[in-house]
C-alpha positions as CSV (number, residue, x, y, z in Angstrom):
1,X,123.8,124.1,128.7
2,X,120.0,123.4,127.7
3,X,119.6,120.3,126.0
4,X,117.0,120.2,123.9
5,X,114.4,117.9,122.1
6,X,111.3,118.8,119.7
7,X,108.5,116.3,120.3
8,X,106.7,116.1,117.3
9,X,102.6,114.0,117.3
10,X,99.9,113.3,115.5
11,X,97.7,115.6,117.1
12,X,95.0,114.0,115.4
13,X,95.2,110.9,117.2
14,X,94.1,111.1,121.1
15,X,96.6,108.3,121.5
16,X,99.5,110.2,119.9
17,X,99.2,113.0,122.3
18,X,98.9,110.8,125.0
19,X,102.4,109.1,124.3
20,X,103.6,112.8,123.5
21,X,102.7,113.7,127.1
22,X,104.6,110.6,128.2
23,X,107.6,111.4,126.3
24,X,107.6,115.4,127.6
25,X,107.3,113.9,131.2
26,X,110.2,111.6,130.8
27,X,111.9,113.8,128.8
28,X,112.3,116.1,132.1
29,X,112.8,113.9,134.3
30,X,115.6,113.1,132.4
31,X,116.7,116.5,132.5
32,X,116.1,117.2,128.8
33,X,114.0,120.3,127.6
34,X,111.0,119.5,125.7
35,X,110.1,121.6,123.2
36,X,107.0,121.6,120.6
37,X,105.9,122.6,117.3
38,X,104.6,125.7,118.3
39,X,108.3,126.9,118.9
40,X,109.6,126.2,115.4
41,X,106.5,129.3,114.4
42,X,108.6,132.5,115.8
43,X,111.0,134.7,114.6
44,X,114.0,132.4,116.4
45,X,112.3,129.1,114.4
46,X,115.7,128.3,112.6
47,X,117.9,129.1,115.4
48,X,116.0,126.7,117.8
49,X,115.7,123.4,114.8
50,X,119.7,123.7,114.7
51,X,120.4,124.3,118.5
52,X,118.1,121.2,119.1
53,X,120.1,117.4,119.9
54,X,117.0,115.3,119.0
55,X,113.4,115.3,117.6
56,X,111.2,112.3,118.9
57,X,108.0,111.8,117.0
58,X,105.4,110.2,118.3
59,X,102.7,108.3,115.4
60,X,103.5,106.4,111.9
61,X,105.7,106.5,109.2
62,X,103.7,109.9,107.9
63,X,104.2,111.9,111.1
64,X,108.4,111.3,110.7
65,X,108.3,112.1,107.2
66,X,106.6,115.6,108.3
67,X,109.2,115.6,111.0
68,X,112.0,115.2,108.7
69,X,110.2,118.1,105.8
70,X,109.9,120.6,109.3
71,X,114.0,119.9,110.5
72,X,115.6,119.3,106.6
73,X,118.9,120.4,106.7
74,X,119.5,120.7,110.0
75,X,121.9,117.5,111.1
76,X,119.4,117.1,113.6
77,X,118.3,112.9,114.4
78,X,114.9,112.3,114.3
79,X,113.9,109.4,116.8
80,X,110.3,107.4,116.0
81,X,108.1,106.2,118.4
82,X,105.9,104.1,116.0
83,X,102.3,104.1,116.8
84,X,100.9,103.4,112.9
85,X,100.6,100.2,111.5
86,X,104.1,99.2,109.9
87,X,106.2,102.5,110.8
88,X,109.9,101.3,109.2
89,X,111.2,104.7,109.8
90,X,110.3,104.0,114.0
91,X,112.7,102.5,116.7
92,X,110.8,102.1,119.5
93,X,107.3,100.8,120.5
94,X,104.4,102.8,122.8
95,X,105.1,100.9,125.4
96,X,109.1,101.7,125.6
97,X,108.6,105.3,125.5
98,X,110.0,106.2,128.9
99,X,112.9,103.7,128.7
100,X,113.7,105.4,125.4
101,X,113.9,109.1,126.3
102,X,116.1,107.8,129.4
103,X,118.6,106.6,126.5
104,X,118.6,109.3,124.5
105,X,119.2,111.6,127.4
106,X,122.3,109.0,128.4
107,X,123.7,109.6,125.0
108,X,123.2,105.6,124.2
109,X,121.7,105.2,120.5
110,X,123.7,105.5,117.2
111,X,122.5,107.9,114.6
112,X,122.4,106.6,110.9
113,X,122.1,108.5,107.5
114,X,119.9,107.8,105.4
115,X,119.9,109.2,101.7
116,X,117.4,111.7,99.9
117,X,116.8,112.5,96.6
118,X,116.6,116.0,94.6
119,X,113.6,116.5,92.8
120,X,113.4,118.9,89.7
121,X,110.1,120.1,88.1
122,X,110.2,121.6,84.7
123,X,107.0,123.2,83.3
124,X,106.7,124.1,79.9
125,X,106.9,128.3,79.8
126,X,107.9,128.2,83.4
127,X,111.4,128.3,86.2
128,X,112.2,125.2,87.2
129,X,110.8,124.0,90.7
130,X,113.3,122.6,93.5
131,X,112.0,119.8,95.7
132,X,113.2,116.8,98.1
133,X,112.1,113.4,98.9
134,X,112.9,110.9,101.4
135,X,110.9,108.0,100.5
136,X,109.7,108.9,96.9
137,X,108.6,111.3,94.2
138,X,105.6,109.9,92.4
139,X,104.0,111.3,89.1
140,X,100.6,109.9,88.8
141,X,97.6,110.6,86.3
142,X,95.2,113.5,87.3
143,X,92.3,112.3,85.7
144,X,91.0,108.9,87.9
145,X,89.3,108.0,84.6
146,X,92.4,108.0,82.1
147,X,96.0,107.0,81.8
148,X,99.2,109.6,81.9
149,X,101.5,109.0,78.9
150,X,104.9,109.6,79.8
151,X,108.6,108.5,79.0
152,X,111.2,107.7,81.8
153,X,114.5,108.2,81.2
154,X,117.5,106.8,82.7
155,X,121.1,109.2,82.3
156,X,120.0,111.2,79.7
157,X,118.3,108.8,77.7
158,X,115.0,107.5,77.0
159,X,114.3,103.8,78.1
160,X,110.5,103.4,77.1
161,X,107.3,105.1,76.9
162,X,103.8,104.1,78.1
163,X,100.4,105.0,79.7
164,X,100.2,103.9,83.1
165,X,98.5,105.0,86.3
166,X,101.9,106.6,87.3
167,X,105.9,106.2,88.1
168,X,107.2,105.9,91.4
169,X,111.1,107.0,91.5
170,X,112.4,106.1,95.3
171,X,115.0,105.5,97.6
172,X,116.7,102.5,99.1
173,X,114.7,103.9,102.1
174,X,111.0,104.6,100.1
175,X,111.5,100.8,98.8
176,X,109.5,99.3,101.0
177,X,106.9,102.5,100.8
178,X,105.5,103.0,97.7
179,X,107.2,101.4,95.5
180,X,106.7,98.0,97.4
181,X,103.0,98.8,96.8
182,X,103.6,98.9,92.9
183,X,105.5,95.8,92.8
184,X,109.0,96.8,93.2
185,X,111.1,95.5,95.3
186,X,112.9,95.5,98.7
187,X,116.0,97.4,98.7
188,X,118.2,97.5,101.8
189,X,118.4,100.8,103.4
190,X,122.5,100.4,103.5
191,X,122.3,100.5,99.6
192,X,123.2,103.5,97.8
193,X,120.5,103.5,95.3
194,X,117.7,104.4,93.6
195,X,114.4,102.9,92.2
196,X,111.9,103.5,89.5
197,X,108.5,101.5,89.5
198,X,106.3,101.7,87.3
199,X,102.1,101.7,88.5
200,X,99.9,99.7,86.0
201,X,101.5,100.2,82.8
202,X,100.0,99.2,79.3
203,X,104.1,97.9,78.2
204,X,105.6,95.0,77.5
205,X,108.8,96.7,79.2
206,X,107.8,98.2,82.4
207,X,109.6,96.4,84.7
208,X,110.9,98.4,88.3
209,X,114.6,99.3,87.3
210,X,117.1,99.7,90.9
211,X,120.6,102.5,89.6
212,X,123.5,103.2,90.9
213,X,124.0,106.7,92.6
214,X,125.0,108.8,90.2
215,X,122.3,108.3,88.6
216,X,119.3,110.5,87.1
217,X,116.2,109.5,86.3
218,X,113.5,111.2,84.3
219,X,109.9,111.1,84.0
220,X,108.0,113.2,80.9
221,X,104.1,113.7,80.5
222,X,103.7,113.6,76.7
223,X,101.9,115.9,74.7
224,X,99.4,113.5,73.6
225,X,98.6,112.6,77.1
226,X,94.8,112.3,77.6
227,X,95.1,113.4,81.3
228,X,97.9,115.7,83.3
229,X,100.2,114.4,86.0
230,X,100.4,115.1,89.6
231,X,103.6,115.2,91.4
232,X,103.8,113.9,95.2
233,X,106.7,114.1,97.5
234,X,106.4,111.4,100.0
235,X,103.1,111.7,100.4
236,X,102.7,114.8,101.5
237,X,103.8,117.1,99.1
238,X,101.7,117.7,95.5
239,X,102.5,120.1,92.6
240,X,100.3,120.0,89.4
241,X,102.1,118.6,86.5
242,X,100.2,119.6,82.7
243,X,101.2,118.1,79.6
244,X,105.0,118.9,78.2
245,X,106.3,118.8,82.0
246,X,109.6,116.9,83.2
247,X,110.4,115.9,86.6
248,X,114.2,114.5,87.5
249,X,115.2,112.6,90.1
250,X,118.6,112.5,91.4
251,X,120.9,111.8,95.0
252,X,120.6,114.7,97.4
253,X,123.8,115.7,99.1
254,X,121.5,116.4,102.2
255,X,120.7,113.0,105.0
256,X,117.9,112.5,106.4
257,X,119.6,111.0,110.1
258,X,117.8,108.5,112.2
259,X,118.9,107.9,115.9
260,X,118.7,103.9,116.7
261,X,119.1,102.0,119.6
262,X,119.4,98.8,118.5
263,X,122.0,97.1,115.9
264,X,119.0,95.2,114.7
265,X,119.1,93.7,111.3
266,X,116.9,95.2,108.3
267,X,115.8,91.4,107.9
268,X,114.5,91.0,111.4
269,X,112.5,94.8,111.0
270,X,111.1,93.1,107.5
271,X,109.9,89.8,109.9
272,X,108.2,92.3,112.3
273,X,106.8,94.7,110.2
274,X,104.8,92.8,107.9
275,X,104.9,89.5,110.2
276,X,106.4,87.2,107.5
277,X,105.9,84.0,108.2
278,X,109.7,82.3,109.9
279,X,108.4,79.0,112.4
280,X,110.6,76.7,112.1
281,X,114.0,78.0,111.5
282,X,116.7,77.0,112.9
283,X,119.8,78.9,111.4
284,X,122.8,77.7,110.2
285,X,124.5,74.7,111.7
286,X,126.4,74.1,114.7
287,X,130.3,74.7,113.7
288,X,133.3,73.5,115.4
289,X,135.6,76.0,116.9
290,X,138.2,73.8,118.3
291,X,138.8,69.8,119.0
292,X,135.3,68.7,120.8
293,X,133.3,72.6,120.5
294,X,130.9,73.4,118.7
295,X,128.8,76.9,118.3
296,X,125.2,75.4,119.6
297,X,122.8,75.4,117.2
298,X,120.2,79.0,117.5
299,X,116.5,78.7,119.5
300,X,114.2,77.5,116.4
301,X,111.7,80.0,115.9
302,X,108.7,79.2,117.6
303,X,105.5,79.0,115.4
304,X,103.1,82.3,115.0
305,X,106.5,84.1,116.1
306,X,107.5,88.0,114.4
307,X,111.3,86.7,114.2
């Protein structure tokens, strides 16, 4: 039976073709079939995204989330080679590309779930508009010059309403995205929630508000709004948004799945990703496990260290 991978670059990037190549070549010599985007453009598209065992993507944080929009709904694991500057959505480095593809052709990495939202666009006069988001939805202001006024809503009510450059409404996942940039903060990717930030507000109430599940949030341009919105899904993905419009945001029933290879803890990916600052610790101390043992104390961290 063919197993098959989609390798997925930046083809912008000379060095993310380069580390594409690698992966192809070790990919078959692993006796896996490397496939490309070009595949996913015929008639037999669909059929080949759900017959696939694995997409590896080769570049930052960006080029997964496009991985993720070309294989939604699928089931199928997207594995990141990170080659941007943070990449939190990446398992593996450039230079552990061939090691990797040897793994996932042995089967050995774990695949974990991670949750998307549901995003609904109401127009005034118009159907409403389906989208997704893995990260975020963000509704920002059209016009550089002005404000957007809006009113968020939480469950069916409304919390406050402001002008502000914009509202970020994320995942547990998107928390250290966008909504990190605005001032919200870090969620743990194991958490079922999601987050609203709001971007330079003019309130005396516009703190970032973290709900439960079940949840929906709601984000309205107001009539009296000097400048129109602009939806953007993750980055990628913009709709126009004039005055009157709505745009919810609720849990999707739909995962996006990451493979991993590691059991690394979210706290030592935070160290390494944004090199936070850790020399010196030591951990907890030693504790005795029977008359005269003790647990020896952990390597203290040396200094200018990631963790």
């Amino acid at each position: 039976m063919t197993r098959s991978v989609l390798v997925v670059a930046h083809s912008g990037r000379a060095e993310a073709v380069h580390a594409a190549h690698q992966a192809v070549v070790a990919l078959r010599a692993a006796g896996m079939t490397p496939v490309t985007e070009d595949h996913l453009g015929g008639p037999d598209g669909v059929r080949l995204v759900e017959g696939l065992e694995m997409v590896v993507v080769l570049g930052g944080d960006g080029t997964i989330l496009r991985a993720a929009e070309l294989t939604r709904g699928s089931g199928v694991p997207l594995f990141g080679v990170n080659l941007g500057h943070v990449g939190f959505l990446a398992e593996s480095e450039r230079e552990q590309i061939d090691d990797a593809m040897r793994r996932i052709a042995d089967g050995d990495y774990e695949v974990e779930a991670r949750g998307t939202v549901e995003v609904r666009t109401l127009r005034p006069g118009m159907d409403p508009e389906a989208g997704w988001a893995l990260n975020e939805a963000t509704v920002e202001k059209a016009d550089r010059a002005r404000m957007v006024e809006v009113v968020v809503e939480v469950d069916g009510r409304p919390l406050s309403s402001f002008g502000c450059d914009g509202v970020v409404m994320a995942t547990s996942t998107g928390s250290t995205a966008h909504a990190f940039s605005a001032g919200g903060p870090v969620v743990w990717p194991d958490v079922d929630a999601m987050l609203l930030v709001p971007i330079s507000a003019h309130a005396l109430f516009a703190r970032p508000l973290v709900v439960g599940p079940s949840s929906v949030l709601a984000v309205e341009i107001l009539q009296r709004s000097s400048s129109d919105g602009v939806l953007t899904c993750d980055g990628r993905r913009k709709t126009d948004l004039p005055a009157g419009t709505r745009v919810e945001v609720r849990r999707s029933s739909v995962p996006v799945r990451l493979a991993r290879l590691s059991h690394a803890p979210f706290t030592d990916r935070l160290v390494s990703r944004f090199a936070l600052p850790v020399a010196g610790w030591r951990g907890r101390a030693a504790v005795a496990t029977e008359p005269g043992a003790t647990v020896p104390l952990p390597r203290a961290v040396d200094e200018g260290a990631d963790g």
